[in-house]
N, C-alpha and C positions, 0 to 999 in steps of 0.2 A: 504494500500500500504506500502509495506516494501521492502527492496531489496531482492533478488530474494532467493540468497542463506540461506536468515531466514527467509521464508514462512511456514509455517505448512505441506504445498506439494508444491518441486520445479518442476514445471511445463513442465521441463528438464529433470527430473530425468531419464526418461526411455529411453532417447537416450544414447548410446555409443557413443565415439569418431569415431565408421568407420559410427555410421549415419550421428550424424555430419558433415561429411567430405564428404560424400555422399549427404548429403541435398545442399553443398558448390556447386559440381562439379554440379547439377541440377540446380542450381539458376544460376551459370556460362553459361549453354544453354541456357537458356532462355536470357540471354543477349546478346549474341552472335549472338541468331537466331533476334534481334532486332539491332545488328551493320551491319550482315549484311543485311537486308532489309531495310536499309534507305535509300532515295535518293531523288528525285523532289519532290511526293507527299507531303513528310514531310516539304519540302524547301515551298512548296505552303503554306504550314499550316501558318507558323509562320511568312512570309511574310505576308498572310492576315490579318493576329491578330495585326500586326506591322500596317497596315493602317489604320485599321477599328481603332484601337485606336487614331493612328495620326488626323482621321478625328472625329471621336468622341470628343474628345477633342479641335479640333479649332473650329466646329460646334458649341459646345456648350460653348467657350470663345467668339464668335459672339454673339451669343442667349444671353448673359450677360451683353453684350454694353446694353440691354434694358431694364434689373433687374429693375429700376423704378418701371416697372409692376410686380404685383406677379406671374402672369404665365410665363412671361418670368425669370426672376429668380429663380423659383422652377424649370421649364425644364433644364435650364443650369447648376444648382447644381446639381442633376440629375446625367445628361450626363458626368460635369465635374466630380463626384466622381467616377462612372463607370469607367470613361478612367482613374484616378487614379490608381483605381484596378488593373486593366488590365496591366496596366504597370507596379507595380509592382512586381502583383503576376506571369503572365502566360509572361509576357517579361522580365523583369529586373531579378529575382530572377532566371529564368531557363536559360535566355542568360549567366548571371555570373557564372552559375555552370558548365557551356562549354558546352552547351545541342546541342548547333549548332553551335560549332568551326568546325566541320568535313566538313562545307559548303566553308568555306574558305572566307566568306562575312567579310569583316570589319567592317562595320555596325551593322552585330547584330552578335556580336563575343567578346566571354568575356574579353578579354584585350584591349576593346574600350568601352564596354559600361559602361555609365555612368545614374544611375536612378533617376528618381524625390522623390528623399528621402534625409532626413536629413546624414545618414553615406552615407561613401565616398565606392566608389565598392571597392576599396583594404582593405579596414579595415575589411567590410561586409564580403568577400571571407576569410579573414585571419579567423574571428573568425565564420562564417559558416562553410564554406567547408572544412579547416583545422582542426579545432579543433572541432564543432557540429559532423559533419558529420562523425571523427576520433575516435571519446571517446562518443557516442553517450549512455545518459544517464545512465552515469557511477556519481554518486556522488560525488562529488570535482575534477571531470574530464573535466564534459561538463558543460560550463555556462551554458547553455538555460533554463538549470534544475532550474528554479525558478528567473533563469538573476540575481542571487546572492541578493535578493532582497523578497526571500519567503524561506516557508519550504517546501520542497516538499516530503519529507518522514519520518515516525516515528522516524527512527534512529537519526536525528538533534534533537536536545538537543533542547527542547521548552523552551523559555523564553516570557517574557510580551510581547513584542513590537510584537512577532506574533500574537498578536490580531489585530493589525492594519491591517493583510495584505489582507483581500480582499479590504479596500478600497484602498491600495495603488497598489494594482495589478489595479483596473479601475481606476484610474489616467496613471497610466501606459500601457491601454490599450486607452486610449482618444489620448495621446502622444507619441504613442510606436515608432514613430520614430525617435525619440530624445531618448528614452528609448534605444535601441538597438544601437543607436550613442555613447552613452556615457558607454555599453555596451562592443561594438566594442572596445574603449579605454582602458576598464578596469578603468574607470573612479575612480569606488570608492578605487579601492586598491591602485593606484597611489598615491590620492589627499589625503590620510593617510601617505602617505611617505613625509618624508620633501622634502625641494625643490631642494637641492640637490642632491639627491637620486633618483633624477626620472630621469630616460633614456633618451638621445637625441633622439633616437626613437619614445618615447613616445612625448614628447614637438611640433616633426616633426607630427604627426600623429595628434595632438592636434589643430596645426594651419591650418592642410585642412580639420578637421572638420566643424572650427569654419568658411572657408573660406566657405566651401557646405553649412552650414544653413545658413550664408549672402545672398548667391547665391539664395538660395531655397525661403528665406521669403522676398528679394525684387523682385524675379519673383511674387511670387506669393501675397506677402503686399503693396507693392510700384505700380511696372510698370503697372501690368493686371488693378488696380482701376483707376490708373494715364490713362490708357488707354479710363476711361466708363465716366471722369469728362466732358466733351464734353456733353456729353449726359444727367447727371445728374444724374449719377448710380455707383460713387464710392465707397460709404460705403456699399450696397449694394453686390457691386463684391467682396471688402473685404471680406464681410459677408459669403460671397457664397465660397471662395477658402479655408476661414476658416475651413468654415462647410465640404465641401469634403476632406478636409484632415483630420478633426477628422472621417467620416466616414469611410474613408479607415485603418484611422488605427484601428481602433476599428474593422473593418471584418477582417484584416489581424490577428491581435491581436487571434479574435476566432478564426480563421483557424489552428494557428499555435497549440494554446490553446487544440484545438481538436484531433490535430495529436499527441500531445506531453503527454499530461494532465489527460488523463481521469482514472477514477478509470478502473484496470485490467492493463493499463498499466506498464511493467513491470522498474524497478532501479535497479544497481547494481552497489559492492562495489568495490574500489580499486583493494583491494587482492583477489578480486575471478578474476580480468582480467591476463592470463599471459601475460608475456613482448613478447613472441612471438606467440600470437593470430590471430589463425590459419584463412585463407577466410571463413573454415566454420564454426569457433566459431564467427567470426567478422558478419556474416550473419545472424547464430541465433540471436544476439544480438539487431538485425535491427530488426527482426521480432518481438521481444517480446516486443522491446519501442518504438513502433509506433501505431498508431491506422487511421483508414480509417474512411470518410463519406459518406454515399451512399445519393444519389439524382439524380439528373438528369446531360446533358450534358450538360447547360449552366452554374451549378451549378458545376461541375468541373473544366470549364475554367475561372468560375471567383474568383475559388479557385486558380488557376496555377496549376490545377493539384494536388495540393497537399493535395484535399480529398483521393486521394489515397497513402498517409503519405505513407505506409509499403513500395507497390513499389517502392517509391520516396528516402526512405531511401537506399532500395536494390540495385538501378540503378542510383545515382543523376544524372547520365550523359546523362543520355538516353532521347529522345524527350520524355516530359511530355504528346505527344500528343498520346504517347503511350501505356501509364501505361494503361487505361480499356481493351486496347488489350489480357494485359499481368495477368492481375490480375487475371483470371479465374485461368491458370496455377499455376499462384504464390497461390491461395487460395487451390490448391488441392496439395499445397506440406505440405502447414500446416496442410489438412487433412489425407493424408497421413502419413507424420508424430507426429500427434496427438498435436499439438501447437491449441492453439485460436486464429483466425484470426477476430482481435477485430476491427467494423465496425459496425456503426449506424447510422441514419439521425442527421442531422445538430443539432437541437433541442438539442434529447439525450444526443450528445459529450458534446452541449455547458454546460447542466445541470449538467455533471458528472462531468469536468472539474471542474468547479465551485465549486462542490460539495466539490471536496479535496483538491480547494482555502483554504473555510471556514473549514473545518474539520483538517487541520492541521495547522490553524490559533491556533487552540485550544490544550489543553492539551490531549495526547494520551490515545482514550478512553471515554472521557469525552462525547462528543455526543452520541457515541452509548448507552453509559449508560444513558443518560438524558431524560428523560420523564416530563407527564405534574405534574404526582403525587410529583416524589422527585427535582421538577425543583429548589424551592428555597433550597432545602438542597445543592444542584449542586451548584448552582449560589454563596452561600456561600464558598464553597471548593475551587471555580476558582477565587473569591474575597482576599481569601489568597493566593493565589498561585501569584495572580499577584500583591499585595501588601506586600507580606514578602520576605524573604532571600531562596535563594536556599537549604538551610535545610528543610526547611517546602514546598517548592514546590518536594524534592524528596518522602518524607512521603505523600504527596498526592497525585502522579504522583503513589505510590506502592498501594494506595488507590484506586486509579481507575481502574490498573491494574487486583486490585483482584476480584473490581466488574463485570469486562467486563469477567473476566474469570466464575464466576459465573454464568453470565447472559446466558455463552454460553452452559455451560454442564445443564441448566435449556432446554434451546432450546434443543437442542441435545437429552433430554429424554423425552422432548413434544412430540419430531418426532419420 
């Protein structure tokens, strides 16, 4: 993975600007012919998903009064992380991007709702829908690209400390809602600035963070266990609200991981974006840095929908309950226009994902070159690289370059 414009084939290259602009005005219909057909059914939808998770979740905060027992405990950790999900993913996340302002419900309407997560809906909206959803894996444009916290492409200069990063990506996948709260803040670039220097904005923004995790961990640490002492099932219920919120965040975590991450996914650079980018370069751009997972229908909704990432990027607006509707269409524009409409089971994403966690944890190159034969001559090369001075990590960074280039005109005349 490298940004798009120093590929070996840009995968682009064969459109014109009137395709372009042409692929714009097609993906435009397709959205259109989904504003206008919404109406009751769709209102039915996500009314139902708004119960069924309401009752999911008291259901299974009942079933918890009795966690003493292990099968009441296991059912209701269960049910409770399900409803987690759920509200998250297919309510919280798509009520906030206005999916159903058009209903006029104040209830489930992005300027009331408020989710069971650590960031606050305005912060989440500022650095989602604003700025993800704007600059949509453009390198130093979109956080998400690694939440400033990983490398997510060759072009970033490797240094040591990206060895740590898959395991500080699964800490931040246990946690990832504090992850994305402190995200949301821009936590780390502020708390480098002195203390003067940081924005009353910032400060204001700081203290209804800090006031939603109060709120979040004595609903969910305090009152629910204060609720099961009666019974004899407090540390238990703790145990149980713990465990479902590292499970949701760890499936949110892959989901996003899946849509954002995976090898074939495409990055790109500042100066290939112009300042006035056009709906159908803004569209290309959605298409080539997303990726889909195919599965089943339960398997989408307890994604939010957002196994099908490419739509979701295309349309944030649009009822999530729509995107399999829409995907047929939307995959025969990439075939039409000869793009990769990049889509795989769950599994796949998460492996590939992960793949280019660890592969660009490491020095560019280095894997693909590493075998079992020259692994300790490897292991020695990456031992100085990550124990000397940037002199000696670019002579060997030019060192692996020239083997990967090797290795590949070796391939190339195998074939």
């Amino acid at each position: 993975m490298t940004v798009i414009t120093k590929l070996p084939v840009n995968p682009t290259a064969h459109l014109t600007p009137e395709d372009i602009e042409q692929l714009g005005v097609e993906l435009d219909a397709i959205r259109q012919s989904v504003l206008d057909a919404r109406g009751e059914k769709d209102a039915r939808y996500i009314r139902r998903v708004v119960d069924v998770q309401r009752k999911l979740e008291l259901g299974s905060r009942a079933v918890l009064l009795a966690s003493v027992f292990p099968p009441a405990w296991i059912a209701g950790t269960i049910g409770l992380s399900v409803a987690k999900i759920l509200e998250n993913m297919e309510i919280g996340h798509n009520v906030m991007h206005g999916q159903w302002d058009w209903m006029r419900d104040p209830k489930i309407h992005s300027t009331t709702w408020e989710w069971d997560n650590a960031s606050t809906a305005d912060g989440w909206k500022h650095a989602h829908n604003e700025i993800h959803h704007t600059y949509t894996n453009i390198v130093g444009k979109d956080n998400d690209l690694g939440y400033g916290i990983m490398r997510v492409d060759e072009d970033q200069r490797w240094h040591p400390m990206h060895l740590g990063q898959p395991l500080w990506n699964f800490i931040n996948a246990c946690f990832f809602e504090y992850g994305i709260a402190a995200y949301d803040l821009e936590l780390g670039k502020n708390l480098r600035m002195p203390k003067e220097r940081r924005s009353a904005q910032f400060k204001a923004n700081a203290r209804k963070t800090l006031h939603k995790i109060r709120k979040q961990a004595t609903k969910d640490y305090v009152v629910h266990p204060a609720l099961a002492l009666p019974f004899g099932g407090a540390l238990q219920v703790l145990a149980a609200n713990f465990t479902a919120n590292v499970v949701r965040n760890l499936w949110s975590h892959s989901v996003i991981m899946c849509g954002h991450f995976p090898e074939g996914v495409e990055t790109f650079e500042r100066k290939s974006i112009p300042d006035d980018e056009s709906r159908g370069q803004w569209y290309l751009r959605q298409m080539l840095g997303s990726a889909n997972i195919s599965g089943s229908k339960l398997m989408h909704i307890m994604t939010g929908n957002l196994s099908h990432q490419i739509e979701h990027h295309l349309f944030p607006d649009l009822p999530s309950s729509r995107y399999a509707e829409i995907a047929p269409q939307v995959q025969a524009l990439f075939e039409k226009y000869d793009l990769n409409y990049h889509s795989a089971p769950l599994p796949q994403q998460v492996a590939s994902a992960w793949h280019r966690v660890v592969r660009l944890s490491l020095p560019n190159g280095w894997l693909a070159t590493t075998n079992a034969k020259n692994l300790p001559e490897q292991l020695k090369l990456l031992w100085g690289m990550t124990t000397k001075g940037p002199k000696v990590r670019r002579a060997a960074q030019a060192r692996l370059t020239q083997q990967e280039k090797r290795q590949a005109r070796a391939a190339a005349a195998a074939a």
